[in-house]
Phi, psi and omega in degrees: 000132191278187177286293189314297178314301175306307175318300176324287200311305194289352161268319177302335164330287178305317195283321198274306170292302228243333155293328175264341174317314176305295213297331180318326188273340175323310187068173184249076157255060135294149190272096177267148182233179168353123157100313212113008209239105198271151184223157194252133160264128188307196194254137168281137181103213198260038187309341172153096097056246223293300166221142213208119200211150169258157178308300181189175207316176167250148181293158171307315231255356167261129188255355167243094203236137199258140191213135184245110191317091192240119172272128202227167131330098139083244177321308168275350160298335174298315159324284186331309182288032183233026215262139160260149159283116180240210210282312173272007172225352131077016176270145212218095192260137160306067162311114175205135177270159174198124128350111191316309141319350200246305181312284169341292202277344159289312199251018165288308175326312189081037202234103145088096155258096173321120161337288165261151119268118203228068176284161195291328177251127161264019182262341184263319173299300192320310167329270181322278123052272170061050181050021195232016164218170161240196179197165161280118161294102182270278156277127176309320182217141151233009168190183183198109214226142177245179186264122127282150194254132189259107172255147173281290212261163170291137173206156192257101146245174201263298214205151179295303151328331156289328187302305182331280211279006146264123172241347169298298164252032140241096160310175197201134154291204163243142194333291163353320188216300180284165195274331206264331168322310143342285204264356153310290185304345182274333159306324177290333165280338165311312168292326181271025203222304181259033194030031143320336174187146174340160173285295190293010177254355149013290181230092091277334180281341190275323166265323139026281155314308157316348200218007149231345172298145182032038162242275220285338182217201169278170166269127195255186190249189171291328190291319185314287203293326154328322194288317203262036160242315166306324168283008193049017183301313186247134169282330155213179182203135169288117181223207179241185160262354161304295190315301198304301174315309189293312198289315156304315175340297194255002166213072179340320182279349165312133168252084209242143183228093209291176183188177115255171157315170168262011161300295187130190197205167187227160188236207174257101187291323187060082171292143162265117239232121144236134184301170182260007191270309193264019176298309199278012176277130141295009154270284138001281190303334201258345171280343201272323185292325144322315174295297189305306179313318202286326163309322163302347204248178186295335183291288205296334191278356176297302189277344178291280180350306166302335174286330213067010167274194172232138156317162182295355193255012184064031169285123203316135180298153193281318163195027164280338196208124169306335189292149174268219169284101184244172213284122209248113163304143147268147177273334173069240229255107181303300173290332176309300210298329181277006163301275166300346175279331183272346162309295186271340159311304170291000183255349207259316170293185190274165165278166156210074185218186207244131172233148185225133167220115168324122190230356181284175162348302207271014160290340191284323167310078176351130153240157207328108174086005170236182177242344139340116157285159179310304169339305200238029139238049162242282168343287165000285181308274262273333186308311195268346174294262159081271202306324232258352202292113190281169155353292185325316190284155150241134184214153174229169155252142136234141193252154182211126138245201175261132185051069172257345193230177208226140168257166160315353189264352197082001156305142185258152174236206182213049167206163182229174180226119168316277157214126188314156177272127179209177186297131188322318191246040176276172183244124187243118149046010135131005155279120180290157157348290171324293182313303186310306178298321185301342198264331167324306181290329180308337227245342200304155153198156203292164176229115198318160179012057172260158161218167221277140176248070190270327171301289189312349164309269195309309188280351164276312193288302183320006203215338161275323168287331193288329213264350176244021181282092219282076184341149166079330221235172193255118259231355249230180220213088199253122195258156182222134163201168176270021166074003182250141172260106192240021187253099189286324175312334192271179156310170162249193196260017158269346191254350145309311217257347189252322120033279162281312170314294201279024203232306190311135202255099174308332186250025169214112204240115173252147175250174181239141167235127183236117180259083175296093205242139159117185176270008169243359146352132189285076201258352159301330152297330187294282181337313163289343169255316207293316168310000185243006173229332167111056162231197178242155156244133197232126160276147168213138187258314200231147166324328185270343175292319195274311182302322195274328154305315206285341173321290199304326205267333234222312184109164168238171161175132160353325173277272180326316188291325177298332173280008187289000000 
């Protein structure tokens, strides 16, 4: 008996063991109706989105036919609807793709909850996931694809993380949504968990990344990118090994040289998922076992094949694809990897943010080894971060001391508005975004015998991004200040900070960036609220200090340098 063969069985063991297990525990709330005869009720509304399909006719002898909600991923959802129903269980699944974040964020809601879930990863549900739902695993794997680089020439890369980080001639989708895009990053945390590459290399091809997909161009597809390697655009593109088969299928005449690093790779599982609200329908177990049986069987390893997947145990595709058996990263360390993924989620979204610069007195004090005010390398940064913010951003100013402004009620406040917040490149009065902050910033000056309103700050600018907040995008609140609150008048800092717990919103979240500038900076303070509102702390002595947070926290890139 080969490896492969032993490897198979012991997953069908497990698949098989871990089904009965559910079902003993399942328990019976299913709905019975007329006859006797039971039935699952679809979903109310729109569940989605792209496609939406019943598998296939329902047989005569069902006078009833139970329908099952299955939301799945790409290829195999094209399987799945091809499943048939037949006479003795008269199940009937309800196909529909949907973007995996999007699956994730129903049934953490309990809003359009899928019956089956079938995400392309289960290293990618978990992400998404985040504990904050749970789900059944009825199978770990029902197919199996590894990620690979598509060359016009044969070519040698050592690692993924090198792979990452050309984004000048290796295309890429985005993680987000695509599957080998995906399991690139899931690989790079894999090298480093098995020190195949550095700790500190960690996000560098990742933000790289991050900060030019769907920036410098559209996000392209496998195919795309494949058409532009085939076109010489590209020298090579991160794809899956599904893509690649599929993509030789149709275009035969392609001259293409499939690969991994000499690192190894990591692949794709296609886990079978039930939310944990339908694990005790007995329809559900018996849809979900179906699904599993019919991928297990000579039909289902047939309809993979056609897909360009692997059986669930990674067995070499039979004469569609050169790749062999190739060498499989552990994936490890849970946490690195969910390190990195929040990484690039956050450099990969748009800014949405507010800059408060401290304006007070006590801004005015030369710092230490410059001939510079605290003002004017806070002033410097932010004029060349400016700069660095693509299309995509929105930023407003404030500048805040104590009673310098005015609210809508006419009240003085201790903080003023510059400039509102709107997108870097809109057009005001013929004038840009851009223009307008820069022109903000050149004009900051300190305001004599003034003192710092740094709470009452922080909770306006907090109550102003909730009120401009923007899905998808990175939410935040960037305060650059010396840390001192010199406002007796103001809140005090429990009460800023308990404020914001009950005011903050989990799934729509404003951050904090807290910029402590010079080296007496009150940072013991800083240090003590961010973490209790969701926020970073930066110490900065210099300009080039303040400019190196916003790198660190937001990314650079080539794309960001055009916009200046």
């Amino acid at each position: 008996m080969t490896n492969t063969m032993s490897r198979r069985e012991a997953l069908d063991q497990r698949r098989k063991k871990d089904f009965r297990k559910w079902m003993a525990t399942g328990g019976a709330t299913a709905v019975f109706l007329g006859g006797g005869v039971l039935t699952v009720h679809s979903f109310q509304g729109d569940q989605n989105p792209e496609s939406k399909d019943v598998s296939t006719e329902i047989p005569a002898e069902c006078s009833t036919s139970q329908h099952i909600n299955v939301v799945a991923t790409g290829k195999i959802a094209d399987i799945v609807k091809k499943i048939p129903v037949n006479a003795e269980d008269c199940i009937s699944l309800n196909v529909s793709e949907s973007a995996s974040d999007k699956t994730a964020s129903d049934i953490i809601s309990g809003i359009n909850v899928p019956h089956i879930w079938i995400p392309d990863s289960s290293t990618r549900a978990n992400l998404y996931l985040d504990n904050k739902a749970k789900v059944t695993t009825v199978s770990d794997s029902l197919a199996n694809t590894p990620g690979v680089i598509v060359s016009r020439d044969s070519k040698d890369f050592q690692t993924w993380s090198d792979v990452l980080k050309d984004s000048e001639t290796i295309g890429m989708s985005d993680p987000k949504t695509e599957s080998a895009a995906f399991s690139s990053l899931v690989s790079v945390a894999a090298e480093v968990n098995e020190d195949k590459v550095s700790r500190d290399q960690l996000t560098t091809g990742s933000a790289i990344r991050a900060q030019t997909i769907g920036v410098t161009g559209p996000v392209l597809s496998p195919t795309d990118l494949l058409d532009k390697v085939v076109d010489g655009e590209h020298e090579s593109a991160i794809v899956t090994e599904a893509d690649f088969v599929k993509y030789k299928d149709e275009h035969q005449d392609a001259s293409l040289n499939v690969a991994v690093p000499n690192s190894g790779t990591t692949e794709l599982d296609y886990p079978l998922l039930v939310p944990e609200e339908n694990a005790s329908n007995d329809t559900v177990s018996v849809a979900a076992q179906k699904i599993s049986d019919y991928l297990g069987s000579d039909a289902g390893r047939s309809a993979l094949e056609s897909e360009g997947l692997r059986t669930s145990s990674g067995e070499k595709l039979s004469d569609v694809s050169p790749l062999d058996q190739p060498l499989e990263l552990s994936q490890g360390d849970s946490k690195m990897l969910s390190d990195l993924w929040k990484s690039y989620v956050t450099q990969a979204a748009p800014l949405n943010g507010l800059v408060a610069i401290d304006s007070s007195s006590s801004m005015s004090q030369q710092v230490e080894g410059t001939d510079q005010s605290r003002l004017q390398i806070t002033a410097d940064a932010a004029l060349a971060g400016s700069q660095l913010f693509p299309s995509r951003d929105s930023l407003g100013i404030w500048a805040f001391a104590r009673d310098i402004g005015k609210d809508a009620t006419g009240q003085t406040v201790d903080y003023k508005e510059l400039v509102p917040i709107r997108g870097v490149d809109e057009d005001v009065d013929g004038l840009s975004q851009r223009d307008l902050v820069q022109e903000a910033i050149t004009e900051l000056a300190v305001y004599p015998n003034s003192q710092s309103g740094l709470y009452d700050t922080m909770l306006a600018g907090f109550h102003t991004v909730k009120q401009n907040y923007k899905p998808g995008a990175t939410n935040v609140v960037i305060i650059m200040t010396d840390g001192v609150n010199d406002d007796e008048n103001s809140i005090d800092k429990q009460e800023l900070i308990s404020t914001i717990q009950q005011e903050q919103d989990p799934n729509n979240p404003v951050m904090f960036l807290l910029i402590g500038v010079s080296n007496d900076a009150d940072m013991s303070t800083l240090h003590e609220i961010a973490p209790q509102i969701g926020g970073e702390v930066f110490e900065a002595e210099t300009s080039a200090d303040i400019q190196r947070v916003f790198q660190d926290a937001f990314g650079e890139g080539p794309h960001k340098q055009s916009a200046q």
